[in-house]
C-alpha positions as CSV (number, residue, x, y, z in Angstrom):
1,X,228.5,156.9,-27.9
2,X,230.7,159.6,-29.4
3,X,234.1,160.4,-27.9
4,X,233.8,163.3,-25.4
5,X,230.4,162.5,-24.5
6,X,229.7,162.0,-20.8
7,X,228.1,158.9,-20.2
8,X,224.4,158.7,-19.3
9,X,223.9,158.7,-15.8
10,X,221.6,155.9,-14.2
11,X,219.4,157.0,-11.0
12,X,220.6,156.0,-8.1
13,X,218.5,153.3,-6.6
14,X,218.2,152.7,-2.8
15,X,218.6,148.8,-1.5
16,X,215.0,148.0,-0.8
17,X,214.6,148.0,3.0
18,X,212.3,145.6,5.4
19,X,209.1,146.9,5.6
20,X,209.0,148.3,9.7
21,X,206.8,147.2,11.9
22,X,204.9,149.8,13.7
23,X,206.1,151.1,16.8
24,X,203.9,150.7,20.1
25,X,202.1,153.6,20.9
26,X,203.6,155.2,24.2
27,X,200.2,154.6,25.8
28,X,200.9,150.8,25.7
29,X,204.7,151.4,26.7
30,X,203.4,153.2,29.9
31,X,200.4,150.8,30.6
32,X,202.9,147.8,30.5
33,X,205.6,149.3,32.9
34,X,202.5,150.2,35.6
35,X,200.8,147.2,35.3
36,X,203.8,145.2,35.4
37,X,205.6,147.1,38.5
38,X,201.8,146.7,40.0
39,X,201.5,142.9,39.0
40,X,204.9,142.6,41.0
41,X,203.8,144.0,43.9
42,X,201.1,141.7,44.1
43,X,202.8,138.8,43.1
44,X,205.5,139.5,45.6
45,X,204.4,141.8,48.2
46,X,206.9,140.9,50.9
47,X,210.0,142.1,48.6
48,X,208.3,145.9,48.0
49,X,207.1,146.3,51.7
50,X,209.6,144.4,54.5
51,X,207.3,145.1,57.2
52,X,204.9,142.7,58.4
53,X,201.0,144.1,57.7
54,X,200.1,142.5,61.2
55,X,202.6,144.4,63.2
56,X,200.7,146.8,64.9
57,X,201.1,149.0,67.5
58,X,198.9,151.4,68.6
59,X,200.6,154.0,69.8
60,X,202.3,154.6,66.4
61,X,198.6,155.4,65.2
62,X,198.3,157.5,62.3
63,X,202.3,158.6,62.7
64,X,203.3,160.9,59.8
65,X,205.6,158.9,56.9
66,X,209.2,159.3,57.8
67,X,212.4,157.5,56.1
68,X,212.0,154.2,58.0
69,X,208.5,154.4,57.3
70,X,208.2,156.1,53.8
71,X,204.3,155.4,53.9
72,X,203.6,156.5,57.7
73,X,201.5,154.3,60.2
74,X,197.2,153.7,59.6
75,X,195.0,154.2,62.6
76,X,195.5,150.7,64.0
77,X,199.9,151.4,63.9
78,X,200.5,149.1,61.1
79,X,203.2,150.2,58.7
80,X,201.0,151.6,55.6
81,X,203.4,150.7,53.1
82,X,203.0,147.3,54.2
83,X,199.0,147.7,54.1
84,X,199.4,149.2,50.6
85,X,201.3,147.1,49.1
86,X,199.8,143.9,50.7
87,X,196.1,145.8,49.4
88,X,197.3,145.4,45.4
89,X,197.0,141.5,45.3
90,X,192.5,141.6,45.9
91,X,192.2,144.4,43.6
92,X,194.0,143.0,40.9
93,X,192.7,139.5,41.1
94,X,189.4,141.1,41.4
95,X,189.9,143.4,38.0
96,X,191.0,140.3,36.0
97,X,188.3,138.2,37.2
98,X,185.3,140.0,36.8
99,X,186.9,141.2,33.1
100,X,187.4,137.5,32.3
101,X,184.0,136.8,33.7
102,X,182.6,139.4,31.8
103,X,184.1,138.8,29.1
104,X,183.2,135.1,28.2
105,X,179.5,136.1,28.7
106,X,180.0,139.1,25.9
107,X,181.9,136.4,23.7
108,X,178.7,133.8,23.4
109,X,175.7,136.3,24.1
110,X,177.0,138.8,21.5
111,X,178.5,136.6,19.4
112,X,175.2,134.1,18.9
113,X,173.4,137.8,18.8
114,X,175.3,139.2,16.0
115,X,175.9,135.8,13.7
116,X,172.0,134.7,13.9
117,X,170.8,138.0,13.9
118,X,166.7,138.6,13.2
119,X,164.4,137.7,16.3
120,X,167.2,135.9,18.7
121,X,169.2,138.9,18.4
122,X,166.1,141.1,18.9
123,X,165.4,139.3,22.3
124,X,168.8,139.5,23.0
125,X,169.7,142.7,22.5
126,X,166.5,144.0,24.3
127,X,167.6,142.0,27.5
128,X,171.2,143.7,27.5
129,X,169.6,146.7,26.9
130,X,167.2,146.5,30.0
131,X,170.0,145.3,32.2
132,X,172.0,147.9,31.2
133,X,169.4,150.4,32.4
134,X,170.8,149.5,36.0
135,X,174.0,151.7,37.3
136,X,177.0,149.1,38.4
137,X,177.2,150.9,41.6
138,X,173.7,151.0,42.5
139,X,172.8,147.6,41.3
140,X,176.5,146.2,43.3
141,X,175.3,148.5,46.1
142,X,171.5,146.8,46.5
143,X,173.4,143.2,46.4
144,X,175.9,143.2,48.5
145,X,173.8,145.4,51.4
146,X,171.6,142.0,51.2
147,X,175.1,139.8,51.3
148,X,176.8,138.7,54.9
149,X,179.2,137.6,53.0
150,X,181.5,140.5,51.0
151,X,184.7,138.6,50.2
152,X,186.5,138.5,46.6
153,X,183.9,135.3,45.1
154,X,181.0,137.5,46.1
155,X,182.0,141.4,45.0
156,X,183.5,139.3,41.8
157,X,180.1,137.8,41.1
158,X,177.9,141.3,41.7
159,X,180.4,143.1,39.5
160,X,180.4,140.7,37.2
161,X,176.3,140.6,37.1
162,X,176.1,144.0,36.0
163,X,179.2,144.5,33.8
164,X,178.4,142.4,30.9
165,X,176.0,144.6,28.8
166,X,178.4,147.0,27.4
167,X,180.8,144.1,26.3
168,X,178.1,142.1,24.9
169,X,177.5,145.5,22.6
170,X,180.6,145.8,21.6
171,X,181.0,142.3,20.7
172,X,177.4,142.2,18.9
173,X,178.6,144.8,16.4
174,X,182.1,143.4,16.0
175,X,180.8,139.9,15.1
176,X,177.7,142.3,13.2
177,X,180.4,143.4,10.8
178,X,182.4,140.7,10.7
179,X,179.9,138.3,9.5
180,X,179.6,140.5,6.3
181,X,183.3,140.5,4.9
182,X,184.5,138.2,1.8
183,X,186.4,135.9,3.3
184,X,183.2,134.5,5.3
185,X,180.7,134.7,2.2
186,X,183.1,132.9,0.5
187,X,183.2,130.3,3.2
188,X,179.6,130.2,3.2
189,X,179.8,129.5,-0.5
190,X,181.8,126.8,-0.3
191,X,179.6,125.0,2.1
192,X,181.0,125.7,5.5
193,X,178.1,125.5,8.8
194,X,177.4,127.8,11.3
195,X,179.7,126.6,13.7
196,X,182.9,126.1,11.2
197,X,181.9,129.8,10.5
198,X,181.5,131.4,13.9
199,X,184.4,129.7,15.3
200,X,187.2,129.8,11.9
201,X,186.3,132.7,10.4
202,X,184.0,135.3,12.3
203,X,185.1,135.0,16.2
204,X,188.7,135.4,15.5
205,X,188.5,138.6,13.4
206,X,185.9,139.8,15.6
207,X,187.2,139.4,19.1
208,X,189.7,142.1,18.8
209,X,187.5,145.1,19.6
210,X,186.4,143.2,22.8
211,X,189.7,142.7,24.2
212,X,190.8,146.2,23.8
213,X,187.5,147.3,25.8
214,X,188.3,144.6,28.4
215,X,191.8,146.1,28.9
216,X,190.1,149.6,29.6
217,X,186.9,148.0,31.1
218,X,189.6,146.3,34.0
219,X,190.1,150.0,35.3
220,X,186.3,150.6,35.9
221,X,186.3,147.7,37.8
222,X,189.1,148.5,40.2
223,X,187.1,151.8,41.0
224,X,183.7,150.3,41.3
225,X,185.4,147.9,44.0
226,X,187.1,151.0,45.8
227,X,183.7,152.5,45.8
228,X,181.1,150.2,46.6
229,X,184.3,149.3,49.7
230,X,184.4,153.1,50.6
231,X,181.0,153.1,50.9
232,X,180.7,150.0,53.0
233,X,179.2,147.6,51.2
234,X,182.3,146.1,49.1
235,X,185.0,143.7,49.8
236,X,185.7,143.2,54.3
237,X,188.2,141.9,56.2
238,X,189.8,140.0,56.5
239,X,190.5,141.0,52.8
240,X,193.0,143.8,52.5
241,X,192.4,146.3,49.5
242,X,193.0,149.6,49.1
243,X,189.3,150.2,49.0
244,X,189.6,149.1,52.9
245,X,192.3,151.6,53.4
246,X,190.7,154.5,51.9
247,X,187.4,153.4,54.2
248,X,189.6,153.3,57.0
249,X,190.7,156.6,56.4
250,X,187.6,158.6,56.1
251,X,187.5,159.7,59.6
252,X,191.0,160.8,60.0
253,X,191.7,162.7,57.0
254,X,192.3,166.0,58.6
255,X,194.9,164.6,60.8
256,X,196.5,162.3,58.7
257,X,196.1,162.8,55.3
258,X,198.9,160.4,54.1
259,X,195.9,157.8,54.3
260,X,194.1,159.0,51.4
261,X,197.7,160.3,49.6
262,X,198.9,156.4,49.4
263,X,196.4,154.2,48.4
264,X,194.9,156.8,46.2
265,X,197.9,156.9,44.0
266,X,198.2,153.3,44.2
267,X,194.4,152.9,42.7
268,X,195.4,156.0,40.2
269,X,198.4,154.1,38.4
270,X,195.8,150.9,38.3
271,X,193.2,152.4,36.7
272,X,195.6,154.8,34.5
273,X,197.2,151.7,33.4
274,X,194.5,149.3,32.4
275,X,192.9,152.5,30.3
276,X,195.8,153.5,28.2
277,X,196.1,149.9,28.1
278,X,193.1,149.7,26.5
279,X,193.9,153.0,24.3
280,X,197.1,151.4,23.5
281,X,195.9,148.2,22.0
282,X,193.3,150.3,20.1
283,X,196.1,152.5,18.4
284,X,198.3,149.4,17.9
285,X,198.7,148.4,14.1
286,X,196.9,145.1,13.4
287,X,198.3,141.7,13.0
């Protein structure tokens, strides 16, 4: 290097930084804060609502909400934020028992259709298809009419009964595509069975895509219940749910339309949160 002559400048190099993780999506961020505010009120109803659901009086009927009352008073008197809020525990319960339900049908029937494939999965799929041919409100609507009997175990079962096809699809095609990557035909190759295949290798990268319909599938099942309720065949007291409450209310909406304003919104932020839940674990990154 001669005298006078700069020296060479080097690049400037950046410390390398931890790879980031990426962010939740703000549909999950939402979905958790409503189902968990809505999981709270079920598991603790007597902290949101310090009035007692029994306490009615009929000549408070269908009284407009006020400060003391925020929610008003339902036909019978009761205070109907205590009715609400005591209404979130069966509709809950119900959603993540007829999902679960559901859900470990769609995990054998579509895994043992997807992994064995040829005429088992023919049969298979065929039957899921037929059964899906029947509407969950018609087919919970035919059952239940039959049914003396309309508590949680018995709107659970129906809804359960015709829920499972589209799961069983979804899991058909995941396992379907699963079955195919390297990592299991090199399993195979090295001698591994059926089951150390199915339940190592395919099941576990396969289940994902089931779970994320589940999540979003919970939110159907919180309507159906409202519905098949409002229309008089679903769940009965003593049972509260909000599906009660909206029956309850069809006759006095005119007069008192707080009845539908309440429960509604309550069975809206349900529904809203178990589908972004499900949008949210689709857009989340893997792993």
């Amino acid at each position: 290097m001669t005298a006078g002559t700069a020296p060479l400048a080097l690049p400037e190099t950046e410390a390398p930084t931890p790879r980031r993780r990426g962010r939740p999506s703000a549909q999950l961020v939402v979905a958790v804060v409503l189902l968990s505010a809505l999981t709270a009120v079920a598991v603790a109803p007597g902290a949101f609502a310090g009035a007692d659901p029994e306490d009615c009086d009929l000549s408070r009927s269908v009284q407009a909400p006020s400060w003391a009352h925020p929610f008003g008073f339902d036909v019978f008197g009761c205070d109907y934020a205590a009715q609400v809020v005591h209404g979130t525990r069966a509709s809950l319960v119900l959603a993540v028992v007829v999902v679960l339900g559901t859900g470990l049908i769609a995990l054998v029937v579509g895994t043992v259709a997807g992994f064995a494939g040829g005429p088992l999965d023919a049969v298979l799929s065929r039957l899921t298809d037929v059964w899906s041919g029947i509407p969950l409100i018609l087919g919970g609507i035919v059952l239940l009419s039959a049914s003396d009997a309309r508590g949680l175990p018995q709107v659970a079962l129906v809804l359960v009964a015709f829920s499972w096809p589209p799961m069983v699809r979804v899991m058909r095609a995941s396992v379907q595509q699963t079955r195919e990557r390297d990592h299991v035909a090199a399993a195979r190759a090295l001698g591994a069975g059926p089951w150390h295949l199915v339940t190592r290798h395919v099941v576990p990268n396969a289940v994902r895509p089931l779970v994320v319909f589940a999540s979003a599938y919970a939110g159907v099942v919180i309507a159906a219940e409202a519905i098949l309720t409002f229309a008089g065949v679903g769940l009965a007291r003593p049972t509260q749910s909000w599906g009660i409450l909206l029956l309850q209310a069809q006759d006095r909406l005119a007069q008192a339309p707080h009845l539908l304003v309440f429960p509604g919104l309550f069975l809206v932020a349900a529904v809203l949160g178990f589908v972004l839940l499900g949008e949210g674990l689709r857009r989340s990154p893997h792993g």
